[in-house]
N, C-alpha and C positions, 0 to 999 in steps of 0.2 A: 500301798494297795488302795485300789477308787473305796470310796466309802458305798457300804452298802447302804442303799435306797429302799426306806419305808413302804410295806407292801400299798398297793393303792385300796383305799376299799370298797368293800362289795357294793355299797350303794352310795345314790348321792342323796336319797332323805329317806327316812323314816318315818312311817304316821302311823298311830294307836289309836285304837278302843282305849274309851275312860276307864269307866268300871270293870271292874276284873282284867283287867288287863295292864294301864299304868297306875290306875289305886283301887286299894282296898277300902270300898266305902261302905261296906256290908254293918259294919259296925256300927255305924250311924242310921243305915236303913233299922237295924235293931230296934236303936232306941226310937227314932220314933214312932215305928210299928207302936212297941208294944205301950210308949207313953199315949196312943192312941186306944189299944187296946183296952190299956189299963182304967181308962177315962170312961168306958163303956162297959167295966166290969167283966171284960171277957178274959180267959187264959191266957199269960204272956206263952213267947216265942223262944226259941232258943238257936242260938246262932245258926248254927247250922241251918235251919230250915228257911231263916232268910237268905242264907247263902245261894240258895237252889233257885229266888223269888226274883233280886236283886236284877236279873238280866230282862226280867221283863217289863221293868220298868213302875213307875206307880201304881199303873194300872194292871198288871197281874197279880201284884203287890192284895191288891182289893180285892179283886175277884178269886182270888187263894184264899187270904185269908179271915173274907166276908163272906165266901161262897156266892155273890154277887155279882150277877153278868150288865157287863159294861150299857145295857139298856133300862136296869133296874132303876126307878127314881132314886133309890139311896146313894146309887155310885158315885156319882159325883160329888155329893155334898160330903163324904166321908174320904174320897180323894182327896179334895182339897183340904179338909181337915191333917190329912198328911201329910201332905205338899206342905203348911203351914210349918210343922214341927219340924219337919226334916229343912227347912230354911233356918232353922234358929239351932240346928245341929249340923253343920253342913262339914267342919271339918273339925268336929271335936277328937274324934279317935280314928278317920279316916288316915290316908298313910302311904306313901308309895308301898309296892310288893320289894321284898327284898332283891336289892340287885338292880331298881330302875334310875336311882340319884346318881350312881357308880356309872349306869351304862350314858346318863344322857350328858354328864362331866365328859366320857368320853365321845361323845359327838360332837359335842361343842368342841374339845379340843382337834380334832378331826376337820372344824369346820361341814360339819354333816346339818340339813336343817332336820329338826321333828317337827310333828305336828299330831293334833289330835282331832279326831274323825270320830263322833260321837252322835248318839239320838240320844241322849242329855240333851236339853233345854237350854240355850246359851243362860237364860238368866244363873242357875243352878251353877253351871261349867264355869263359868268365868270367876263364880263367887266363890267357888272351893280354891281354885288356882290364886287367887291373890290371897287366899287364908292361909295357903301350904304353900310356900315357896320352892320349888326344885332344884332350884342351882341354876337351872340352863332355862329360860324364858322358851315355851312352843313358837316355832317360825309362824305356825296358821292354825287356827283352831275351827272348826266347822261345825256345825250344829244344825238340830233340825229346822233353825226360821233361818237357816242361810239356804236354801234349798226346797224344791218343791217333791221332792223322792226322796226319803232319808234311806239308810241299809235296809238290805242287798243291795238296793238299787245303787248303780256305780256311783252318781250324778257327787254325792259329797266327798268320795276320794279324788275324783278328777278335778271338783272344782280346788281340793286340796293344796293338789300337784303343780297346778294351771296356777296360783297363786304364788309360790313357790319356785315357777317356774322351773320344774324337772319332767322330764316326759316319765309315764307310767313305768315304762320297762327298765327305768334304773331308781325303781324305789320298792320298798316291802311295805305292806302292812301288816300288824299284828292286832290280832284280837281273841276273843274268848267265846267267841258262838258263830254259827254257822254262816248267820247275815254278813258278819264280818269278812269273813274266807271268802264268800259267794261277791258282796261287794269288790273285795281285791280284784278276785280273779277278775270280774266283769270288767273290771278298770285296766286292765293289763297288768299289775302289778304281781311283783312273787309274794307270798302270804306266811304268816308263822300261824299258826294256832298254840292259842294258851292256853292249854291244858289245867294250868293251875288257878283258872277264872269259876269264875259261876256256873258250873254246867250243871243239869239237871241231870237228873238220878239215871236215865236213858241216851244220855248225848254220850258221842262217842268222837271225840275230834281226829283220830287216824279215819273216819271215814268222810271226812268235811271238805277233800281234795285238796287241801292247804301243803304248800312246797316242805315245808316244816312242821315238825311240831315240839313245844317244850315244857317240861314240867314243871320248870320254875323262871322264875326271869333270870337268875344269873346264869343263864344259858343262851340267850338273847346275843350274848355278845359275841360267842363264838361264829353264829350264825349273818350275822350283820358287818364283820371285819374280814 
């Protein structure tokens, strides 16, 4: 009998959202919230609530939980105060989500490229990535000074793709908030939404028009082979 032949698969690359999506860095936004916090005498945080904060970056980070609107003289100088500590914790207890070292061994053995499509700071992204080793090296990594529109805006999936050399409509994105999905789409690409990311307390990702959606990353794989 002809030997049966390996099904082909669904795409030829893959690109993620960082946070909430291929790592858990919530843990480390923790610490240095509240070693910020704690330096000013205010009430520490509890995981959870940076969970909800983490997708908006430093600066909702601040304006949550300094109640501190991005024009106030203090925002900045107490941003950077955090920017500071969260560089000298950048991969202490951060971590892939379960199920993402598993799935990205099986791309590389696939010969599939990944890549990550982030508004993380290249400085930030690239420092965590040489701290936390994954197995499989990202084909292309994009960031917001690679770009002059970071998400929604398509501009940093396409230049992803365009790198990579795969046209849109044979690659997925997967992320954890809505910029993500709306980015894909606008790029042509099929979308997963990670449900099991950062979502605030009102996000709803079965309404974000994402091809998929999953609750955990060991579900990632069904979807992508």
């Amino acid at each position: 009998m002809p030997e049966r032949q390996a099904p082909t698969p669904k795409y030829r690359a893959v690109l993620f959202d960082l946070d909430g999506t291929l790592l858990d860095t919530a843990p480390d936004f923790l610490t240095c919230t509240n070693r910020l916090l704690a330096s000013k005498g205010m009430p520490l945080l509890a995981e959870k609530h940076i969970r909800r904060l983490v997708t908006h970056g430093s600066a909702g980070i601040i304006s949550k939980v300094f109640s501190l609107a991005q024009g106030h003289p203090d925002f900045e100088p107490i941003r950077q105060q955090l920017l500071a500590l969260y560089l000298e914790n950048l991969a202490d207890r951060t971590r892939p989500f379960p199920g993402i070292v598993e799935l990205l061994a099986e791309l590389a053995a696939h010969d599939i490229p990944w890549g990550i499509v982030t508004n993380k700071p290249e400085r930030y992204t690239l420092a965590i990535l040489e701290q936390l080793p994954l197995g499989a090296a990202p084909a292309v990594v994009i960031c917001p000074d690679h770009v002059q529109h970071t998400k929604p805006h398509p501009e940093s999936v396409l230049l992803a793709l365009d790198q990579i050399a795969v046209p849109p409509e044979q690659a997925v994105f997967v992320g954890d908030h809505l910029r993500d999905i709306e980015a894909g789409l606008r790029a042509g690409t099929d979308t997963i939404a990670a449900s099991y990311g950062y979502l605030d307390e009102d996000d709803d990702p079965s309404s974000w028009g994402a091809h998929y959606t999953v609750d955990c990353a060991t579900q990632l794989s069904k979807l992508i082979f």
